[in-house]
N, C-alpha and C positions, 0 to 999 in steps of 0.2 A: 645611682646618680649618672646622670649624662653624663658624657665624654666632653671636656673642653680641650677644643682646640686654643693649643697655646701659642701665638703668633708674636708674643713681646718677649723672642732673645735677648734679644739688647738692652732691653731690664737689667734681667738676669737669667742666665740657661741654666736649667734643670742641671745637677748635679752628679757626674758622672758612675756610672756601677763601679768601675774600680776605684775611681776616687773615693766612694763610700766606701768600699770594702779598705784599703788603705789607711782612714781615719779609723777606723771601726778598731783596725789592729793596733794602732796604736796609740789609744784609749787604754789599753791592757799594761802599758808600758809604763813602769814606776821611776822619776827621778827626773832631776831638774841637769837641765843641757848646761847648765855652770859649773858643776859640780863635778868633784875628781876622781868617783870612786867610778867604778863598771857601769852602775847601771845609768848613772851622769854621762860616762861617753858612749854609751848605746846612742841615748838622745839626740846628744851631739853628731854621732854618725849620720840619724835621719837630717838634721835640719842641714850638715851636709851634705847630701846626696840631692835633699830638694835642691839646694842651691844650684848643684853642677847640671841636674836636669832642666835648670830653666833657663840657666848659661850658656848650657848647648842649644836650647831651641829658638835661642834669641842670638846666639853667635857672640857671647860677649865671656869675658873674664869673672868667674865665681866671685870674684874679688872687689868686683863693680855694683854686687847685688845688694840691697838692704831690704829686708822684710818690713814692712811696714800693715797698717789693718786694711790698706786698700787705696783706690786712685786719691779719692780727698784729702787723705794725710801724704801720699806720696806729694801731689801737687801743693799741699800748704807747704811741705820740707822743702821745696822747691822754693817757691815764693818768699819764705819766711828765712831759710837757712842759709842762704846766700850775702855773702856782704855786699850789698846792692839796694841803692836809695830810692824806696817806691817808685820815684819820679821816673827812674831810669828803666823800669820793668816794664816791657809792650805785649800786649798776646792780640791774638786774630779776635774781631765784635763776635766769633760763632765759636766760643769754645765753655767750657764745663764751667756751671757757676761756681768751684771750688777755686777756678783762676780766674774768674771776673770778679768774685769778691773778696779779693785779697788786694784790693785798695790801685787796679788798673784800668777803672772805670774811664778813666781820663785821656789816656793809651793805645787805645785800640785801634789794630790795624781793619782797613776795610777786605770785605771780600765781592769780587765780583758779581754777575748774577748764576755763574759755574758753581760760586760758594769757594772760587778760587783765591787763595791773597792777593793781594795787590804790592806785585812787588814794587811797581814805579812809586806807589805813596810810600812804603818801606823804608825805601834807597833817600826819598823825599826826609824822612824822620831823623835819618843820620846827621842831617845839618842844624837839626834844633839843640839849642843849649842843652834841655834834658835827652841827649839823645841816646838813643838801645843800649841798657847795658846787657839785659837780658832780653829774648823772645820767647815766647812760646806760643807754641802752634801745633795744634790735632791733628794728627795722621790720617784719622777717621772721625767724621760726624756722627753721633750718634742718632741723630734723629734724622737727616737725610741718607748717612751712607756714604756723603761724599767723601773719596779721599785725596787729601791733598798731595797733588800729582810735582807740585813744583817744590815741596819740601827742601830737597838738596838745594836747589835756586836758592830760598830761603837763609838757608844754611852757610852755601858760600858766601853771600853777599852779608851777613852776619858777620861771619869769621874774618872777613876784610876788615870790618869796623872794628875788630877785638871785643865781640860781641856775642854770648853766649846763647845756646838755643836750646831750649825743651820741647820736647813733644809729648803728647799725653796719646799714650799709645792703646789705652785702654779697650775700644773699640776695635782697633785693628788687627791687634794681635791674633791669631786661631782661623782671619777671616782671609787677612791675606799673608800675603810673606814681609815679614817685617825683620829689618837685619841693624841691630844699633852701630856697626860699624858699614854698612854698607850708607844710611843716612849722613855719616858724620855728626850728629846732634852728639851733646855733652850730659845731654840728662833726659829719661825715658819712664815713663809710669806704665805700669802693668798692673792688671787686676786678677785675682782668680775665680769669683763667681761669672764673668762674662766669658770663659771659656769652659766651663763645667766641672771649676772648681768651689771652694768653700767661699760663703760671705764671710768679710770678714780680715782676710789677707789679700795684700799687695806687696809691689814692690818697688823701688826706686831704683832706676840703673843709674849710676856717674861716671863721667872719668876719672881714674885714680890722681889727677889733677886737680881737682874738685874738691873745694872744702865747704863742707856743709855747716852750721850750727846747730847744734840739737835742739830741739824745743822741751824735752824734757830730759831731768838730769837721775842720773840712779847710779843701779848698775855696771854700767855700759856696754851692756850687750847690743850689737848692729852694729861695731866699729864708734860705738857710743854714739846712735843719731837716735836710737830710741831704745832707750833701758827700759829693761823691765824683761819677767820671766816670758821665755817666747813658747807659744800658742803651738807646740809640736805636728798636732794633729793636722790643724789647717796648712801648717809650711807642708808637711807633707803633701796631704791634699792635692795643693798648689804643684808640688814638684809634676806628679803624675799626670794631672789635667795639661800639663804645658808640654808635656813630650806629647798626649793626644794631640791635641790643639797642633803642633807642629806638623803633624802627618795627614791633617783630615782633610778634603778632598771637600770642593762647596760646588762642585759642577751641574750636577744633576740640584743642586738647589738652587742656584742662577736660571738654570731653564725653568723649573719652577713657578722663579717671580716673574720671566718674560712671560710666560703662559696666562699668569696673574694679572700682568700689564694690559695684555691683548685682550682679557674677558672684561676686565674691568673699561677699556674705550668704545668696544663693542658695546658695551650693555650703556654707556653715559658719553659721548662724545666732547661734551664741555666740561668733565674733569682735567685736572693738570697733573701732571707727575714733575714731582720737584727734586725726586732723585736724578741720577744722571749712568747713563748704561757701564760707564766706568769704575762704577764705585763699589763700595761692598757688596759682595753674591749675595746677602741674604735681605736687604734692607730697602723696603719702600714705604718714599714717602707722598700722597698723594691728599689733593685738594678738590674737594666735592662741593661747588657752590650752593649755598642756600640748606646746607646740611653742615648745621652748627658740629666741630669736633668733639665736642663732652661728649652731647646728644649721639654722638654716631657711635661713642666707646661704651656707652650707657646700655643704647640697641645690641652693640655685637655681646655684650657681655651677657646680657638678658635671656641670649640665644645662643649661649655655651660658646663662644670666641672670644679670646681675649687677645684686643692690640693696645695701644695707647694713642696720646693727643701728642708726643712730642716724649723726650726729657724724662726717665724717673727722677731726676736727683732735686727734684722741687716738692718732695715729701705732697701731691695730691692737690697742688695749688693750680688755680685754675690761672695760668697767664699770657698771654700769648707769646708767640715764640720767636724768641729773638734771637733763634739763628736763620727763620723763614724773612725775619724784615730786615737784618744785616745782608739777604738777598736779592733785596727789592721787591719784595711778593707783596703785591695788594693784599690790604685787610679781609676782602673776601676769600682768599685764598688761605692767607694765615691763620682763619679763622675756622675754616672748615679741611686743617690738614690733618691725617689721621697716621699712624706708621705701622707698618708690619715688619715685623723683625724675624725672621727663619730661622728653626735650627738643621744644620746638616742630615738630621733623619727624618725629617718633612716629607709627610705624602702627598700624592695629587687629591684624596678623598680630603684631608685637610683643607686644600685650600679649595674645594669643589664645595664643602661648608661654610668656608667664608663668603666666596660669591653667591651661594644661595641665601646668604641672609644677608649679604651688601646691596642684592638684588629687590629682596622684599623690603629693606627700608625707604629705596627707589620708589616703591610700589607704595609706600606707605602715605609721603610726600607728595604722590599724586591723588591718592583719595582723598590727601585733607584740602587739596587744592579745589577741588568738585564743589 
C-alpha cells in the first residue's frame, strides 16, 4: 500500500510509542482504583501519577484535575455544571460545536477578521440585563490555528464584571505553551488524542473555588463530577503524552508550513491564506477559488494525502464553516478552504507530496476548462 501522508493533526495525532507501550502495561494490571486491597492501590497510584504529570505540564494543582472521556464532555461540565442561567453564558461565534450547542446560540461574541474577540462588543455585553455570567473562549482554532492573543484581556475584563471564564484549550496545548495560572481563566479543557494520547480521555481543570454539578451520579469517583469505574489505561496514556507534548519543540515544523505557504502562492497567486503567521506552528488554513473544499479533500485523499475541509467534530457533514464567516470570509473563499494540520515529525518529502498533487489538481482545472 502506498504511504499516506498524514496532514490532519488536528483530527487527531497518531498515538505515541511510549504512550502505547504505557497502556500496553497496564492492560496486565488486575483491579479496580476504588478498591482497598494492593492491587486497588497499584491502580490508584497510576491514575495518580497521571494526574501529577499533567499538573506539572500544565502548571496547575493535581487537585484542579478531573478526568473526564475528552473535550466534549469536559465542555458540556462546563456549560451544564455551573449554577448559571443559559441566558447568562457567552462564548466567541468561532469556538467547538460542543459550546455552541449547549443552548448559546443567542450569545455570541463576535471576532474580528484577525479571528480576534472583539472586546469593545464584550465590555458592550456587560450592560445588557442578561449580562456574562460565564465566557468562554478558545485558546486555539482548530481549523485556522488562530490563537487568541488577547485571552488575558478577555479575562480581566471578565473578572471586573464577576464574571467567569473558560477556555477550551484543546488545540493549544502540545502546540504552544499553555500555563492555567499564567491566563488566569477559572476553567480549562484538555484532550489526550490531540497530543498523542489515547481517544477517548480528557480533562477538566477548575479552581478549587469552582463548584461543578455532576451530570451523572454513582460512585463518585472525580471528586464526584463523573462516577463510574475510571478507564486506567487511557488516564495513563494521557499522563505520559502531556509530559511529551510539554517538551516538544514545533520549530523546524513552522518553517515547514512557511516553505508550504511560499510553494503554494508561487504555484496559485489568487489563493488566500486565512491562517495568520502568529498562530499555531503546525496549522494552515487556505482558500483556493473555484476549487470546491470536499472536491479538493476527495483529490488529495485519492493521491494518498489526507487533510480536511475545516472541523472533525461534525461527524463527515458537509457545512460550511462557521468560523471562516464569523471572519467575514466571502462564500468563495469559505467554500473552497481546505486545512493542513502538521505533526512535529513532518518531512519536507511530505509536504513535497502534497504540493505535487495540489499542483496537478491545479492542472486538472485547467484541462476541464479547454
Amino acid at each position: 500500500m502506498t504511504k499516506v501522508v498524514y496532514l490532519d493533526y488536528n483530527a487527531t495525532a497518531p498515538i505515541l510509542p511510549a504512550v502505547k507501550q504505557a497502556m500496553i502495561d497496564t492492560l496486565d494490571l488486575v483491579g479496580n482504583a476504588s478498591a482497598v486491597h494492593q492491587l486497588g492501590r497499584r491502580c490508584r497510584a497510576d491514575i495518580d501519577k497521571a494526574r501529577k504529570q499533567l499538573a506539572a505540564a500544565l502548571g496547575v494543582s493535581s487537585k484542579d484535575i478531573t478526568f473526564t472521556s475528552g473535550g466534549t464532555e469536559s465542555n458540556h461540565l462546563v456549560m451544564s455544571g455551573l449554577n448559571i442561567q443559559k441566558e447568562n453564558i457567552y462564548a466567541s461565534s468561532v469556538e467547538h460545536a460542543s459550546i455552541h450547542k449547549n443552548g448559546v446560540s443567542d450569545n455570541l461574541i463576535p471576532v474580528d477578521a484577525q479571528g480576534q474577540i472583539r472586546l469593545d462588543v464584550l465590555a458592550e455585553y456587560f450592560e445588557r440585563s442578561n449580562a456574562p455570567k460565564l465566557v468562554s473562549v478558545a485558546l486555539a482554532n482548530s481549523e485556522t490555528g488562530i490563537v487568541q492573543r488577547n485571552l488575558k484581556d478577555v479575562v480581566a475584563l471578565c473578572h471586573q464584571h464577576n464574571c467567569l471564564v473558560h477556555t477550551d484549550a484543546v488545540q493549544a496545548f502540545g502546540k504552544i505553551s499553555v500555563s492555567f495560572a499564567d491566563l488566569g481563566v477559572d476553567l480549562m479543557t484538555i484532550s489526550a488524542h490531540k497530543i498523542g494520547g489515547p481517544k477517548g480521555v480528557g480533562t477538566l481543570i477548575s479552581k478549587a473555588n469552582i463548584i461543578l454539578k455532576a451530570p451523572l451520579l454513582g460512585g463518585g469517583q472525580e471528586k464526584g463530577l463523573r462516577s463510574g469505574t475510571e478507564n486506567i489505561p487511557a488516564i495513563v496514556g494521557f499522563g505520559i503524552a502531556s509530559e511529551i507534548a510539554a517538551e516538544t519543540c514545533w520549530a523546524s515544523t513552522r518553517q515547514l508550513l512557511d516553505g508550504t505557504i511560499d510553494q503554494l502562492k508561487r504555484a496559485n497567486p489568487d489563493i488566500r491564506i486565512n491562517s495568520v503567521p502568529d498562530g499555531l506552528p503546525n496549522t494552515l488554513n487556505v482558500s483556493t477559488p473555484s476549487f470546491n473544499k470536499d472536491t479538493q479533500v476527495i483529490h488529495m485523499d485519492l493521491n494518498g494525502v489526507a487533510i480536511s475541509a475545516g472541523s472533525a467534530c461534525s461527524s463527515g457533514k458537509v457545512e460550511q464553516s462557521h468560523v471562516l464567516k464569523a471572519m467575514g470570509l466571502d462564500d468563495v473563499y469559505v467554500n473552497s478552504a481546505i486545512r493542513l494540520s502538521l505533526s512535529p515529525s513532518q518531512t519536507k518529502d511530505d509536504i513535497d507530496q502534497f504540493i505535487h498533487v495540489w499542483k496537478s489538481m491545479q492542472m486538472t482545472k485547467k484541462v476541464e476548462g479547454l
